[in-house]
N, C-alpha and C positions, 0 to 999 in steps of 0.2 A: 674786460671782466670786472664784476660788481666786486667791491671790497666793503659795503655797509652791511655786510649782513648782520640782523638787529641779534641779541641774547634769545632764544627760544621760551618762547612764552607756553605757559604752562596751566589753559583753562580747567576750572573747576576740577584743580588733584584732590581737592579732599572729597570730592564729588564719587571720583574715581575709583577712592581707596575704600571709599563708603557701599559702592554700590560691589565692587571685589570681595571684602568683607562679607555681605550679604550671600552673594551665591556660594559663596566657597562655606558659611555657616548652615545654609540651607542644604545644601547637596550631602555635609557632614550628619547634620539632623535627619534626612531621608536616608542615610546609609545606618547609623544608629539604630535609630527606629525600626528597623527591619530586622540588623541583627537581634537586636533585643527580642523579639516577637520570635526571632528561631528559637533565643534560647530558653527565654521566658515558657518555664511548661506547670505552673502554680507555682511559679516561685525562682529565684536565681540560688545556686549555692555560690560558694566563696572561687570555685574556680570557672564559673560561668562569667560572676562579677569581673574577674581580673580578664578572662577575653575581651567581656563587654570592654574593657579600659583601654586595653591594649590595641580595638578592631577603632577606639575613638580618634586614639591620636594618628595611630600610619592612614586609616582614611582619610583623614583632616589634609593632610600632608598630600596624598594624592591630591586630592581638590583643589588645593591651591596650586600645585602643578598643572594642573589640568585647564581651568580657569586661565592661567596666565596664560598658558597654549593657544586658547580660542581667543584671546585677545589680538595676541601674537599673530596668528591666522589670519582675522579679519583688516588688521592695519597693515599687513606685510600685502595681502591681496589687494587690498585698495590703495597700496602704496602712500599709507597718510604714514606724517610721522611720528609717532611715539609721543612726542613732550607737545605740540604743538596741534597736533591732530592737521595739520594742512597738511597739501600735497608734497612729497618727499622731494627736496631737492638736494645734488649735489651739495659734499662740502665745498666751503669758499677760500681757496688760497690768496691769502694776503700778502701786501710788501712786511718785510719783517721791522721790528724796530725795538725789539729785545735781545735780551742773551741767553741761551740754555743752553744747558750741559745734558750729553745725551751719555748718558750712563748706564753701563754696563757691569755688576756686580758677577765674579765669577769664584766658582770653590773646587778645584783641583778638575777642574772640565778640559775636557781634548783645546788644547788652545788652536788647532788649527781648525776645528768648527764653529769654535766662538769666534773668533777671529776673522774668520772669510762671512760666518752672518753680521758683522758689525762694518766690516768692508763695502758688503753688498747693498748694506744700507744707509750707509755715507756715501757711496757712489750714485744709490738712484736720487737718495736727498741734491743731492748736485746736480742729479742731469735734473730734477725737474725745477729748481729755483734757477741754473743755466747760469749761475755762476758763482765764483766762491765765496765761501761763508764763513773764513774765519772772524770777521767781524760779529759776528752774533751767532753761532753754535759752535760747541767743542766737544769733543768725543773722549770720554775720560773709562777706562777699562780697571775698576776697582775689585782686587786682587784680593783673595782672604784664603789663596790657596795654601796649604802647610807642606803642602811636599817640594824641596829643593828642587827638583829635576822640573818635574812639572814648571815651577815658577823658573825657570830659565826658558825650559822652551816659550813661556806665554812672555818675554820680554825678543826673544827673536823673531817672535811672530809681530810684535809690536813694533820693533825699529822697520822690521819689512814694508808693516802696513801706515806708517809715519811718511815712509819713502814714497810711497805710490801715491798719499795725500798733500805731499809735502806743496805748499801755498795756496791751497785749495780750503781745505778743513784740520785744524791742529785736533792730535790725536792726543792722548794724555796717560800715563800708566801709574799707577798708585800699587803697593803691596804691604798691607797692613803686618805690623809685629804680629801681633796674636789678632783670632777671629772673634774677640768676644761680641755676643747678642746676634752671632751670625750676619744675617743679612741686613735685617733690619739697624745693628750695630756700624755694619761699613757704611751704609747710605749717612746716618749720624752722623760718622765720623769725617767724612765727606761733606759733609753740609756743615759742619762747625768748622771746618778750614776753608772750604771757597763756598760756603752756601750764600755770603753777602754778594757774592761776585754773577751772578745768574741768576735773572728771572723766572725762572722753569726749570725742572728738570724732566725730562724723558728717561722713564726707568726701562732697561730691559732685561732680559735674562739670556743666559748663554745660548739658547737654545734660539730664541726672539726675531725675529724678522719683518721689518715694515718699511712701507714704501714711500715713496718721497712726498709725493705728495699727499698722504695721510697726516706725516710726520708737520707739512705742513701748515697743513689745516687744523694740525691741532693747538700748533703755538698762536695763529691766528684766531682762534678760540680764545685761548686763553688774552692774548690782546683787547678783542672787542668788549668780553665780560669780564669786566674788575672784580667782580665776584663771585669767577668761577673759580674751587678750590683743587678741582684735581675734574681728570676727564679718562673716562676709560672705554679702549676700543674692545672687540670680542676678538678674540685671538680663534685662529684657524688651524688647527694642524695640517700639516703636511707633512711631505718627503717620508712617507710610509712604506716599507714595503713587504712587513710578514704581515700572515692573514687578522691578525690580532688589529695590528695598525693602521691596515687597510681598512678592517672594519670601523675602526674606532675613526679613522680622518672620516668615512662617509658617513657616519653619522651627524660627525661634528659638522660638516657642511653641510647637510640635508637640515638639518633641526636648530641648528645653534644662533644663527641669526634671526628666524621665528620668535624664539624663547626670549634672546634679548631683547627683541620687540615687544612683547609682554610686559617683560621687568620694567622696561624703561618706561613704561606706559603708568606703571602706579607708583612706581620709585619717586620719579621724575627728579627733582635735586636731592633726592637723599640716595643714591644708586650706593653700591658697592665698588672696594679696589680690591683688581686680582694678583697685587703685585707686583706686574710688568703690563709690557705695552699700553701705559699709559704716561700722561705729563700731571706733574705737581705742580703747584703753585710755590716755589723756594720759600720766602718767609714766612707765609701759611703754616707750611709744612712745621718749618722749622720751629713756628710758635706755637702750636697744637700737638704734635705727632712724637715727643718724645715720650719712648714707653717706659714705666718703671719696672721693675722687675716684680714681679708675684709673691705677693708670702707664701711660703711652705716649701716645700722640694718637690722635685718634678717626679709625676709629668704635671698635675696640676699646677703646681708653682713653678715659681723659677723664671726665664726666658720667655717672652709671648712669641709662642712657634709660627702660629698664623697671624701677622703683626700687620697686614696689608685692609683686612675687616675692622680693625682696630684704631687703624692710623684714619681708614675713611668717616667710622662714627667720632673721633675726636674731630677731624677734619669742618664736620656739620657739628657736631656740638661749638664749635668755634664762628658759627655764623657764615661757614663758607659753603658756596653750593657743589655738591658732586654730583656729578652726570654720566651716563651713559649712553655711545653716541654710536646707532648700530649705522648711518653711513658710511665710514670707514672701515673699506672692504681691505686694504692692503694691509693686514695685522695677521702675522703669521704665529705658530709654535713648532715645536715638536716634542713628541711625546714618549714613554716607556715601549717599545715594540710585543713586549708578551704581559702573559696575565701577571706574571710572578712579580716582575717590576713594578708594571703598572701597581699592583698592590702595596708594591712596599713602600712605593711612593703615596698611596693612600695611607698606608699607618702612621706616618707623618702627620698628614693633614688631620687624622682623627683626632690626635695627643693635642693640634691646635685646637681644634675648633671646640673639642670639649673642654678646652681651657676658659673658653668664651662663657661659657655657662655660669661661670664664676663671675663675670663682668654684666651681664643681666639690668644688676642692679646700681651701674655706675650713675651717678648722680648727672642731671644736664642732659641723657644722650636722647637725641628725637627716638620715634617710636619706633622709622620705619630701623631706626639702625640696632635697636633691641632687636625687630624682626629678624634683623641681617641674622645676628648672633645665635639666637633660637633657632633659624632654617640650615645655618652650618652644622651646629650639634646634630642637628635631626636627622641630616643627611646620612650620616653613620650609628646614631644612637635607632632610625628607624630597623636597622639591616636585626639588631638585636632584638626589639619588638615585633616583626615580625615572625623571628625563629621563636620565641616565648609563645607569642600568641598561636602559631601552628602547634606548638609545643602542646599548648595548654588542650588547643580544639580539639588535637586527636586524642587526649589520656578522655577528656568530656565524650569524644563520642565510645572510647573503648568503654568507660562506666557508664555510659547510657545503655551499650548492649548487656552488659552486667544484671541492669537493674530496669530492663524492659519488660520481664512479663508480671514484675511486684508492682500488681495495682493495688493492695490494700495497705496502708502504714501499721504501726505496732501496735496504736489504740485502735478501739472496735467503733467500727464505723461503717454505714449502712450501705453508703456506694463504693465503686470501686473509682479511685485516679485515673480514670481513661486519660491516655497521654495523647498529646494531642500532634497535629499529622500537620509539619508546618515545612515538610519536604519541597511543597510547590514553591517556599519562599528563598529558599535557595538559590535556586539556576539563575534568577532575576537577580537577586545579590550579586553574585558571581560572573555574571555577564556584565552587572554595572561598572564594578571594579578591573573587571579586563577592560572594559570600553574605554575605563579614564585612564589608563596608560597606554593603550593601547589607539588611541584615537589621534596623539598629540603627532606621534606620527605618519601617520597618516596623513592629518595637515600638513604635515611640513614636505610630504609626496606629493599633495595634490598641486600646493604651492609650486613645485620645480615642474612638475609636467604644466602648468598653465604659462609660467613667466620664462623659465631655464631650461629646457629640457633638451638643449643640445649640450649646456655643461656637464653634464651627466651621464652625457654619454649616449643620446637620443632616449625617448619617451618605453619603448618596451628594454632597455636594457637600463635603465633608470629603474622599473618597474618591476623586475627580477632582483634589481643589488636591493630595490627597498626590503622586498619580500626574507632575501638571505640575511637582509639585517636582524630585521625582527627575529627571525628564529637565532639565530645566533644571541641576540640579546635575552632572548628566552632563556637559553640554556645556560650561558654564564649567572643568570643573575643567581641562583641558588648558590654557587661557589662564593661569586663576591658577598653576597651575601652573608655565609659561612664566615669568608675572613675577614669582615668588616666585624662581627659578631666579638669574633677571637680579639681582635685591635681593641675595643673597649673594654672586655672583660678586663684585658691586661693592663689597660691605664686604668681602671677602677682600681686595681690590684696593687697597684702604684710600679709598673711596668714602664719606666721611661725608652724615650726612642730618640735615638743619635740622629746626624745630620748627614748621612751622608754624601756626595755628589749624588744625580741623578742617570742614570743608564736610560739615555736617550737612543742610543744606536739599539737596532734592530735584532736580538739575537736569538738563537735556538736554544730549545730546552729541552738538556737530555733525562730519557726517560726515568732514570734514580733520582733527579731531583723533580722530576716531576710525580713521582709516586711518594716522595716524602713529604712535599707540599701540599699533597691533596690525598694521602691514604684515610684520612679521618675521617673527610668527607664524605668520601666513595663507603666505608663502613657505615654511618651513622646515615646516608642516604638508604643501603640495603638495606639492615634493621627495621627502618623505618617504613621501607615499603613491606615487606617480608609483615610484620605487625598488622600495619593497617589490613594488607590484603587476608592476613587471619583472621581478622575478629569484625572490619568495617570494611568490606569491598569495594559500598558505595564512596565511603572516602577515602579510600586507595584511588580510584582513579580520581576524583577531583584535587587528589593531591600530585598528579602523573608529571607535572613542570618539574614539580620541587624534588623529589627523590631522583628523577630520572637524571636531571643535572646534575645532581651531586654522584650517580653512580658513575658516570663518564667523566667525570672531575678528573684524572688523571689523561684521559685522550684529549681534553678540551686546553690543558696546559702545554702538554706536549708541542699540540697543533698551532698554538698560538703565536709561537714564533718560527712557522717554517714561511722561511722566504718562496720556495718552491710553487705551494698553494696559493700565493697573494700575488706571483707572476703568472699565475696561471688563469689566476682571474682577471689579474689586467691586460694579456694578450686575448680573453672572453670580451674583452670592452664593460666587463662587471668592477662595479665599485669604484668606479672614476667619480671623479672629480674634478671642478673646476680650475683648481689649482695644476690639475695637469692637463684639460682638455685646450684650457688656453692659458698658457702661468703666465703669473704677473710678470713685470720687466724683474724687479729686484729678486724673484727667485730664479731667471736665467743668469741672472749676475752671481749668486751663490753658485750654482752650478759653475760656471767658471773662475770663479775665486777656490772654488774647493779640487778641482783638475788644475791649479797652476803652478809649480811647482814654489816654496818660500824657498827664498836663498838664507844659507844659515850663518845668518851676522851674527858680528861682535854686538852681544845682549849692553852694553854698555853706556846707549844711545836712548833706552828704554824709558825709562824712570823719570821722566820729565814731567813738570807740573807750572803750570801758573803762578804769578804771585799769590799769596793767600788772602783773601778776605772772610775773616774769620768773624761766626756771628755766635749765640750761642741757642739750644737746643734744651730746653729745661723738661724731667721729667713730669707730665700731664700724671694728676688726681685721678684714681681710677675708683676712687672711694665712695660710700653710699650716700654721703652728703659731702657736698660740694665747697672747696677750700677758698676757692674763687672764682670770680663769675664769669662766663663764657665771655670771649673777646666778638663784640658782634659788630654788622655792618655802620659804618663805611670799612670796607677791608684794609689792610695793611700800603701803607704809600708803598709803591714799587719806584725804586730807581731805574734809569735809564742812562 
């Protein structure tokens, strides 16, 4: 086996970004342009103006999705790679000659599911390097749990899982006093006591699973490029099994390695970090990525909630490269099982990512990592512009039947305002914008039926799960929508949002909290249809997606965590995936680390740690003009 493999060279990216730019401006301009001409009838008033605003940016937004997509499509189908445009090859596992700490950050989570996926993944990392590693990796399980009980069981789980490793891979348990800055705080806190001590670190999350030799190929990355700053793989959900989850893993594996193929394609070393399943670079890290806190009180100030987008733009404003490396298939997650969850786990991410807004204009950062911060906001601030701008078109069309048969104005005047018949321009609008969301996948079907189409379950039951995605995704998006809407308003409102653990397991949702979570909806959907079909019938039904979901909003929650429905589709052979049709080694190791019973030792053996090498971690300038000037290449001497 070849151990040269060179740094990924990266022809004409500004080329790339240049010619992305272009179509994603042009496609915005021909969408534009169109609406304008609907609404344009001699003239715009003030609430035609604010659609025309509102149809500018959620367009734009599609396009650049959409764009990425077909990039995404055509390097995945010709198997080039992303950074280098050559033909894809395997990553390359190296001899090691560093040290990383593979870390695990965890907050009052089940410690016997953290625990057996941090097992399962110090086990495959073993069987595939074939033999032990305490010489150069250690597994450190960094605690910021608050509840006593909880943190007793997550140190018996950890003497257990010490025992089963013991001369192979040293295990390490840390449990912080207080949790202050959350996560991003423990990693810090961690990194200022052994961050001198390790090369790398591999961050993961409770929920985290990756296999050995991704794990790697990724230190040998970081090996061969001195001046790589951090490397992140695409994480895969799995182990789903209400219909919410099932949906949501086949999506993810249908589309999600496509998309990063796109990303990675114009990113190229400015890519984005999603805060686990990936490796840092330790003193990089440590000399770029400390956050300071926010002026103001939360949610816009305070704590930087989403600290992962943040730590990767200082990480490039530091001269270090961030990449995004979609060969690395063994990078697992798991995810909320119903809608409710899943969302509240998005109102988190909103409170971040609009905090970013704020940070726009930090002095030093590259452009593409401004873009980062702009496409995060967007991603929740779009859900709001487009209930506004539907908002705005139907009061426009109900005052256009108002004031349809007044062809004369107030002054005298000799012809009449014939209004003009711009109907035909419509359907074409309207197909173009289904087409760019609705086409991305598409490609990512045609993809698996050309390359994969036995991981899915063969080619016509591949072809039915794609078919029930879409609609499914149809229907939800008006709900998500809705409560993506709600989550901004309320951090505009200065609505702050707590931390809680995540509800990663599977659960059902009875029908009272599901009619309280979605009664508003289900009302202001009917209204809404009820309206249009009195006074605009033609845009009652092209409004049929958006009200009809939101009337079903209560059976759509309900449904979404019955385990019942998602076994029912998987004894159909609907909504498989690869992950089950042949699972990787290290998720049959989960599977048997999660069926073995822990014996319940004396917790007492737990709390062991390394000597300290202690470095220091200084908070980074997030200000409009810059204090000091970015640290650039040659990068940081790493010890050995």
């Amino acid at each position: 086996m070849s151990y040269a493999e060179p740094a990924p060279r990266q022809p004409l990216l500004w080329l790339r970004r240049l010619g992305l730019a272009g179509v994603v401006l042009g496609s915005t301009a021909l969408g534009v342009a169109t609406m304008f001409r609907i609404l344009h009838d001699g003239g715009l008033s003030m609430l035609q103006v604010a659609v025309l605003g509102l149809f500018t940016v959620t367009f734009g937004w599609i396009a650049l999705a959409f764009w990425t997509a077909v990039i995404g499509f055509l390097l995945s189908l010709t198997r080039r790679d992303p950074l280098s445009l050559a033909r894809q090859t395997p990553p390359v596992v190296a001899p090691l000659s560093s040290r990383t700490a593979l870390v695990m950050p965890i907050y009052n989570e089940s410690p016997a599911r953290a625990l057996a996926g941090l097992e399962a993944t110090c086990q495959d990392l073993l069987a595939s390097a074939n033999h032990a590693l305490d010489d150069h990796i250690e597994a450190f399980i960094l605690s910021d749990t608050r509840d006593d009980a909880i943190a007793g069981d997550e140190r018996r789980h950890v003497v257990a899982l010490r025992q089963r490793l013991a001369g192979r891979l040293e295990v390490h348990y840390r449990r912080r006093a207080d949790n202050t800055a959350r996560k991003a705080g423990n990693l810090a806190e961690f990194c200022r006591r052994w961050g001198h001590r390790y090369d790398y670190l591999i961050v993961l999350d409770a929920d985290s699973l990756m296999g050995g030799k991704s794990l790697l190929a990724m230190i040998g990355a970081m090996q061969r490029e001195p001046d790589l700053g951090l490397l992140q793989t695409v994480p895969i959900p799995v182990r789903q099994s209400t219909l919410f989850g099932r949906f949501t893993q086949f999506a993810a594996a249908l589309y999600s390695p496509m998309l990063a193929t796109g990303q990675a394609f114009w990113q190229g070393d400015c890519a984005n970090y999603w805060g686990h399943n990936a490796i840092l670079r330790t003193r990089a890290f440590m000399a770029h990525c400390g956050l300071p806190t926010l002026p103001g009180r939360p949610p816009l100030g305070g704590d930087i909630m989403s600290h992962d987008f943040v730590e990767a733009a200082l990480l490039r404003r530091g001269g270090w490269r961030v990449r995004l490396d979609v060969r690395l298939n063994d990078s697992f997650e798991e995810l909320p099982g119903n809608l409710l969850d899943y969302a509240k786990r998005d109102r988190r991410w909103t409170q971040g990512n609009l905090q970013h807004l704020r940070l726009l204009a930090t002095a030093g950062l590259h452009p593409i990592s401004r873009l980062h911060f702009a496409m995060g906001a967007l991603a929740y601030l779009s859900s709001l512009l487009w209930v506004m701008m539907l908002a705005l078109s139907s009061a426009a069309a109900m005052l256009d039947v108002f004031s349809r048969e007044r062809f004369f104005g107030d002054s005298y005047q000799l012809f009449p305002d014939w209004p003009l018949d711009t109907s035909a321009m419509v359907m074409p609008l309207l197909a173009l914008t289904a087409a760019m969301l609705l086409l991305p996948k598409l490609f990512g079907l045609l993809l698996a039926l050309w390359q994969t189409p036995a991981a899915f379950g063969g080619r016509w039951r591949l072809s039915i799960s794609a078919l029930l995605e879409m609609l499914h995704a149809i229907l939800i998006a008006p709900l998500m929508m809705a409560y993506h809407s709600v989550f901004v308003l309320g951090i505009v409102l200065g609505r702050s949002v707590g931390w809680d653990p995540q509800l990663r397991e599977g659960r059902p949702v009875p029908w009272r909290q599901a009619f309280t979570h979605s009664r508003a909806a289900t009302l202001l959907g009917g209204g809404w249809a009820l309206a249009m079909y009195q006074f605009t019938p033609a845009f009652f039904w092209w409004l049929t997606p958006v009200w009809a979901g939101l009337i079903v909003a209560p059976l759509l929650v309900r449904l979404s965590g019955n385990r019942r429905l998602g076994a029912w589709l998987a004894r159909l052979g609907l909504l498989a995936v690869p992950s089950e049709v042949s699972p990787a080694a290290v998720l049959t190791r989960l599977d048997q680390a999660l069926h073995r019973p822990t014996p319940m030792l004396a917790d007492s053996g737990a709390a062991t740690a390394p000597p300290e090498q202690p470095g220091d971690m200084p908070a980074q300038s997030l200000s409009r003009r810059r204090r000091q000037p970015a640290r650039q290449r040659p990068p940081l001497k790493e010890p050995h």
